[in-house]
C-alpha positions in Angstrom: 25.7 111.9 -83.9 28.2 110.2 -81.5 29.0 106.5 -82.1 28.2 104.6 -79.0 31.4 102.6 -78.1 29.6 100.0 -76.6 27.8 98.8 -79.2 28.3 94.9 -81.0 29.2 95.4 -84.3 30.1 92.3 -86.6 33.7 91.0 -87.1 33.4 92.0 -90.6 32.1 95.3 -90.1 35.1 96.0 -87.5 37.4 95.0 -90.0 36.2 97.4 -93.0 35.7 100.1 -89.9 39.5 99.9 -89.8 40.3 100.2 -93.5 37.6 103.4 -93.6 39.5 105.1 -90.8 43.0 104.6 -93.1 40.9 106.2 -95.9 39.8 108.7 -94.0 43.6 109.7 -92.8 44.6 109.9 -96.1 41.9 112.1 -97.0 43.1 114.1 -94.1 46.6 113.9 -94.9 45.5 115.4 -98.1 43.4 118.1 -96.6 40.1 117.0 -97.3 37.5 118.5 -94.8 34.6 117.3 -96.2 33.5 113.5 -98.3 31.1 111.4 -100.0 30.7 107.7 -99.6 32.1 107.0 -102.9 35.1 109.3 -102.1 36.1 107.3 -98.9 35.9 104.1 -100.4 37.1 104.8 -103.6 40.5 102.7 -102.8 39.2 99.9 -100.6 37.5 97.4 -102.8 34.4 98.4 -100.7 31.1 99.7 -102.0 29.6 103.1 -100.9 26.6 100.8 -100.4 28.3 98.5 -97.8 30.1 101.6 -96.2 27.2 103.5 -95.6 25.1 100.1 -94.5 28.2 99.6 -91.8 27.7 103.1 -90.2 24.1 102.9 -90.3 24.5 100.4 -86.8 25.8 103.5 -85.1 23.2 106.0 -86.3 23.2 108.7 -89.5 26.1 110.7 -90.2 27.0 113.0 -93.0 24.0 115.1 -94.7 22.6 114.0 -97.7 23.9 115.9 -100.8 26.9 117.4 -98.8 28.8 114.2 -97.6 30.7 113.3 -94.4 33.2 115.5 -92.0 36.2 113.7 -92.4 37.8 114.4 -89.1 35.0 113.9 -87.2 33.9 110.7 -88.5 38.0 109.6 -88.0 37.5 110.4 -84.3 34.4 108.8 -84.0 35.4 105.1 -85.9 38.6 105.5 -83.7 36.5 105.3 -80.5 34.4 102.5 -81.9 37.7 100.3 -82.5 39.3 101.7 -79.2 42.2 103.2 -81.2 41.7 106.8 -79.9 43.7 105.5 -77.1 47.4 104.3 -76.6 47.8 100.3 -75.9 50.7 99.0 -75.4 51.9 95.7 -77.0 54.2 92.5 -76.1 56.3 90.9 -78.9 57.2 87.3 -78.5 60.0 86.5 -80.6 62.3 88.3 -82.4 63.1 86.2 -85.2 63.5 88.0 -88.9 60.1 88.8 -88.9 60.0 89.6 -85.4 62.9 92.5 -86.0 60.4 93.7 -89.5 57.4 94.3 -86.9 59.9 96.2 -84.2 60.4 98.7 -87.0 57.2 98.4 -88.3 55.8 102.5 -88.3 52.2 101.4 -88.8 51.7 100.6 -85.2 51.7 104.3 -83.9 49.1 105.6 -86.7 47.0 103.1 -84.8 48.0 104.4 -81.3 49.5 100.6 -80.9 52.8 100.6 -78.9 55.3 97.5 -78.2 56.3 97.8 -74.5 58.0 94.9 -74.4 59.5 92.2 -76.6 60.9 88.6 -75.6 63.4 86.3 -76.8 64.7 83.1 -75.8 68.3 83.3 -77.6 71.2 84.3 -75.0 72.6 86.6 -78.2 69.4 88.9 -78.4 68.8 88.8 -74.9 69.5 92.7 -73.4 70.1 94.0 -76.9 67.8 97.1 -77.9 66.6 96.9 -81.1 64.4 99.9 -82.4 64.3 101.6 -78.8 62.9 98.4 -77.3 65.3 95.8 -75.1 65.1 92.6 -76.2 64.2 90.7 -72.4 64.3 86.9 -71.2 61.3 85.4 -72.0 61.2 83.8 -68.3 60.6 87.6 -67.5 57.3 87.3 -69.7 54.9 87.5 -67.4 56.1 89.6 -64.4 56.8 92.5 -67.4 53.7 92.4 -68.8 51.9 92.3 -65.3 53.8 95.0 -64.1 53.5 97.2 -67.6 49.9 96.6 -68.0 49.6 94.8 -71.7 47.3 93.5 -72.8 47.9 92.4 -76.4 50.4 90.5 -77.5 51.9 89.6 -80.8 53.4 86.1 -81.1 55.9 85.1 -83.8 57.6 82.0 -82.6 58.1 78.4 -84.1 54.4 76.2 -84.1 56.1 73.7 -81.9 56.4 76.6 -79.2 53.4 78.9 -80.1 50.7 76.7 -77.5 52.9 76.9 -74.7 53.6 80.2 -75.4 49.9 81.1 -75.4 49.0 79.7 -72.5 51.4 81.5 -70.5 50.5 84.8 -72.4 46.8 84.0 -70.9 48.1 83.9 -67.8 49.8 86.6 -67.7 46.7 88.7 -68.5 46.7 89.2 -71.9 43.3 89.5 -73.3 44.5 89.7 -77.3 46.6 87.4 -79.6 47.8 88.4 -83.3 49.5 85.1 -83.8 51.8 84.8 -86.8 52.7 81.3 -85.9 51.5 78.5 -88.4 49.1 76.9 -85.8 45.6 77.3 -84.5 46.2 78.1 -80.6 43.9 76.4 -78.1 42.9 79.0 -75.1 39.7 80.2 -73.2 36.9 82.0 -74.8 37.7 85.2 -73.5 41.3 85.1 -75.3 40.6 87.2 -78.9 43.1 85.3 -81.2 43.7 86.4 -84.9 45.7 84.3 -87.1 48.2 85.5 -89.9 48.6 82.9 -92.0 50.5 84.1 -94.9 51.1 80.4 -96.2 48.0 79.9 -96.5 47.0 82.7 -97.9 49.4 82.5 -100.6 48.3 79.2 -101.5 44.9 80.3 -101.8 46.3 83.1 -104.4 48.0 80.1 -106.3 44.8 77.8 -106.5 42.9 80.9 -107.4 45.3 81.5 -110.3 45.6 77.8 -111.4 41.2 77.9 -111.5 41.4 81.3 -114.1 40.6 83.4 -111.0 43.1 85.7 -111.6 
């Protein structure tokens, strides 16, 4: 049964939708045609119980005592998250971390492309860096207008990141992975995700300090 694309699905449920298709590529990868629950989820920290509640919003799939076609159930979560189609991607900065993500291979598994990346350093500026040239970031929003992105992934100082943002917006991008250590202020119908890996770290150190881990 087809997953309708359409459909609302919860932010969590998207999210473990996207670690189930990486399962499910592995399984490929490994020339598995056919898969139970437990199989698929056997390396997420995610119960066969919670994976089979998730794909019960699109309808039933698999057959009961047989398991799940692994290559169809790929294409169908890929349609739900939209990645069964290439979308092109605008880097804003390319700092150290900046340079890691222009090399980063992950992208393509997830049909993501970077089209574009900007810098505001005269010494970057026109240098091509993993097949991408590095462009004037005064040229930010005429390129991505005239290249059609609509995601963009920012990782520039905090005291830059708002400004930054808001000229992203209105350049028509619709999507934000921000790596910058600040919440960004912009219209509703600007997705933002923030990668806070300071944060997150700290987390792991309180955790450890309670006996968590």
């Amino acid at each position: 049964m087809p997953i309708d694309a359409n459909i609302h699905i919860p932010q969590e449920t998207a999210r473990r939708l996207s670690l189930y298709l990486r399962s499910l590529k592995r399984l490929i990868q490994n020339k598995t045609k056919v898969a139970s629950s437990e199989e698929i989820t056997r390396f997420l920290n995610v119960s066969s119980v919670q994976f089979r509640k998730d794909l019960s919003y699109f309808g039933e799939f698999g057959r009961r005592g047989i398991g799940y076609d692994v290559e169809t159930l790929r294409q169908e979560i890929g349609k739900i998250l939209g990645t069964n189609v290439v979308r092109k991607i605008a880097l804003i900065g390319v700092g150290k971390l900046g340079f890691a993500l222009l090399g980063y291979p992950g992208f393509l598994e997830l049909n993501l492309q970077i089209s574009a990346a900007f810098d505001n350093d005269p010494e970057k500026i026109g240098k091509v860096l993993a097949g991408i040239k590095i462009e004037d970031i005064r040229r930010m929003k005429e390129l991505i207008i005239n290249r059609g992105i609509k995601i963009a992934v920012l990782s520039v100082p905090a005291d830059e990141a708002q400004g930054i943002s808001e000229k992203l917006a209105g350049s028509g991008i619709k999507a934000i992975l921000n790596f910058a250590p600040v919440n960004l202020s912009l219209p509703g119908n600007i997705y933002v995700s923030n990668v806070d890996m300071a944060s997150e770290l700290e987390s792991l150190v309180y955790k450890l300090k309670r006996g968590r881990l």
